[in-house]
Each structure stands twice: as structure tokens, then as C-alpha cells.
C-alpha positions in Angstrom: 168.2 -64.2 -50.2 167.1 -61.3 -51.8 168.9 -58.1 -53.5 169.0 -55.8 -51.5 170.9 -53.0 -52.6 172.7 -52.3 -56.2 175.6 -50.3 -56.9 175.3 -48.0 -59.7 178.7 -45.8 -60.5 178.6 -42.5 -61.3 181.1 -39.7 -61.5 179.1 -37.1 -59.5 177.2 -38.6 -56.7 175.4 -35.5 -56.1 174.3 -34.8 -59.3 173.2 -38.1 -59.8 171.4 -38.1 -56.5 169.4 -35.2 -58.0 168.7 -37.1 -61.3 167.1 -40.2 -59.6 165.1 -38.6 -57.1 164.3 -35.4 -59.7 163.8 -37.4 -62.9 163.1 -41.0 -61.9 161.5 -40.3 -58.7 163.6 -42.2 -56.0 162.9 -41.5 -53.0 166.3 -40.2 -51.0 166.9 -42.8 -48.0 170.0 -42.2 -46.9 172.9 -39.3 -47.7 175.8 -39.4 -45.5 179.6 -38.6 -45.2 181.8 -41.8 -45.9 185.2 -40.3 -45.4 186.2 -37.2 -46.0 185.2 -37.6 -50.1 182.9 -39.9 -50.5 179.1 -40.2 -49.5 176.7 -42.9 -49.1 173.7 -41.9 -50.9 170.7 -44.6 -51.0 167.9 -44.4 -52.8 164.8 -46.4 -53.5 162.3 -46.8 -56.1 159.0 -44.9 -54.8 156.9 -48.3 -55.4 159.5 -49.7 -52.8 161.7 -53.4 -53.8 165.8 -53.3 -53.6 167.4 -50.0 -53.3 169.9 -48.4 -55.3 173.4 -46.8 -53.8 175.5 -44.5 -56.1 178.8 -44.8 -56.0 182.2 -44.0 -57.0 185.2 -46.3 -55.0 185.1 -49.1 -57.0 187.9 -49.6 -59.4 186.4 -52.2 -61.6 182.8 -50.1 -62.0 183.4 -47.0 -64.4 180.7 -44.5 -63.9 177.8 -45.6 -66.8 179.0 -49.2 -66.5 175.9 -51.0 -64.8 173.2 -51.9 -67.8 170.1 -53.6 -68.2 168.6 -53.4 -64.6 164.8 -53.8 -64.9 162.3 -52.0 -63.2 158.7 -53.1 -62.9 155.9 -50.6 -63.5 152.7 -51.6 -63.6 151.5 -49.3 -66.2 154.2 -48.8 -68.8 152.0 -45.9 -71.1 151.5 -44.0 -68.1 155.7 -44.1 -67.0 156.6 -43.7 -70.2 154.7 -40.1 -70.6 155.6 -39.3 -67.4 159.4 -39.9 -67.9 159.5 -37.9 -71.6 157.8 -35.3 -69.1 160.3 -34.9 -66.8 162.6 -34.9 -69.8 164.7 -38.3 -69.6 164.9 -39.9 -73.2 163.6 -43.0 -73.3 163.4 -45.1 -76.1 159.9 -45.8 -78.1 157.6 -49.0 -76.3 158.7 -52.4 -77.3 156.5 -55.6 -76.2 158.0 -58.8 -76.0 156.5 -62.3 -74.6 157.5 -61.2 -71.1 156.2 -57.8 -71.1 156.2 -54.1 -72.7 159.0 -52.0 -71.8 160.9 -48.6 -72.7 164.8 -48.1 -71.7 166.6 -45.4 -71.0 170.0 -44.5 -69.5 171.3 -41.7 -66.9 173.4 -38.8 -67.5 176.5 -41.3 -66.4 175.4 -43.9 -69.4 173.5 -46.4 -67.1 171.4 -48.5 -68.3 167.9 -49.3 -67.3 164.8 -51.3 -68.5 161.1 -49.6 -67.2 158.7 -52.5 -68.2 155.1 -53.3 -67.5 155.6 -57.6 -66.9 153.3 -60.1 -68.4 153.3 -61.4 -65.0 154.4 -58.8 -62.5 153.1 -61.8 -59.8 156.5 -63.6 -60.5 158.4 -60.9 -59.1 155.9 -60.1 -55.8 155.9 -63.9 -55.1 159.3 -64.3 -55.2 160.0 -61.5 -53.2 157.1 -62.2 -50.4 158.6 -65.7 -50.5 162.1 -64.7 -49.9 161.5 -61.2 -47.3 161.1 -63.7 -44.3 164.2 -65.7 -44.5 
């Protein structure tokens, strides 16, 4: 079964909704009331793949607590110059065996890997192969 959706907590959902989809360039899917002081705000990456929801009712997830989720890009040069651009720090280009990849975190401290994979077909097969079931 595939991911579908990962909870990233933050302390200001609306803030952070404007960082993803202002910054990163998630595209806004969903932003609706959820009581009367909460909202659930959806977002995907705009290549597509699992979605992202912020949040801020779990106990056990501090806002900045999720690290080391990995995005796939397929040109990592190109990301990389266009994330300094829209002015999120990212860290210089590494390359390891699997890949080349930059990190970065958001204003709440989250974590996140932007890498170019040595084989980006592991991930599209393995999604492709799990979307139908």
C-alpha cells in the first residue's frame, strides 16, 4: 500500500501553508475548517506522488519534529538554484551512491532531503506497481 499522505507539524498552519506552496511550490489541495481551531490543509508536491498535511493536534509531533523526508527531483542543479531563488537555505550539493541531493529545513525546523536519484525508476515502479491495489 502506498503513502499516501504525511503529517508534518508546525506551529502556524497558515504560515506554513504559505511557505510550501510560496517557497517549495506545493500545490494547495485542500484548506478546510476542522473544528473551530484547527484546519486541514493538504498539499502536494507539483510533480504529484504522496501529499503532505500540516498539522498541529498531535501531542507526540512538536512542530519541526519530522526529518529526513526525501523528495525526488529530476534535475537537482536546476532545484537547487531555483530554491536559493526563492530564498530557502539549502545546504551545498552532496552526491552519494544513490544520488545527488541538497537539504533544507522549513521555518518550523523540518527536515527535508531534494535529491536527483541514481535510479528515480525505483521509485515510479514501485509506485505504478502499488497505485492499483
Amino acid at each position: 500500500m502506498p503513502i499516501a499522505i504525511v503529517s508534518v507539524p508546525v506551529k502556524d498552519q497558515a504560515a506554513a501553508r504559505d511557505w510550501y506552496t510560496g517557497k517549495m511550490g506545493f500545490t494547495l489541495l485542500r484548506d478546510e475548517a476542522m473544528g473551530p481551531e484547527m484546519r486541514w490543509i493538504q498539499l502536494q508536491p507539483r510533480t504529484g506522488g504522496s501529499t503532505i498535511a500540516l498539522v498541529t493536534w498531535f501531542e507526540g509531533m512538536a512542530a519541526g519534529g519530522l526529518q529526513g523526508v526525501m523528495l525526488h527531483v529530476p534535475d537537482i542543479d536546476a532545484e537547487h538554484a531555483r530554491l536559493r531563488q526563492a530564498g530557502v537555505e539549502v545546504s551545498p550539493i552532496d552526491e552519494q551512491p544513490w544520488g545527488r541531493f541538497t537539504m533544507l529545513r522549513d521555518p518550523d525546523g523540518n527536515g527535508w532531503i531534494v535529491a536527483q536519484l541514481s535510479n528515480p525508476g525505483e521509485v515510479a515502479s514501485t509506485l505504478a506497481s502499488k497505485g492499483s491495489g
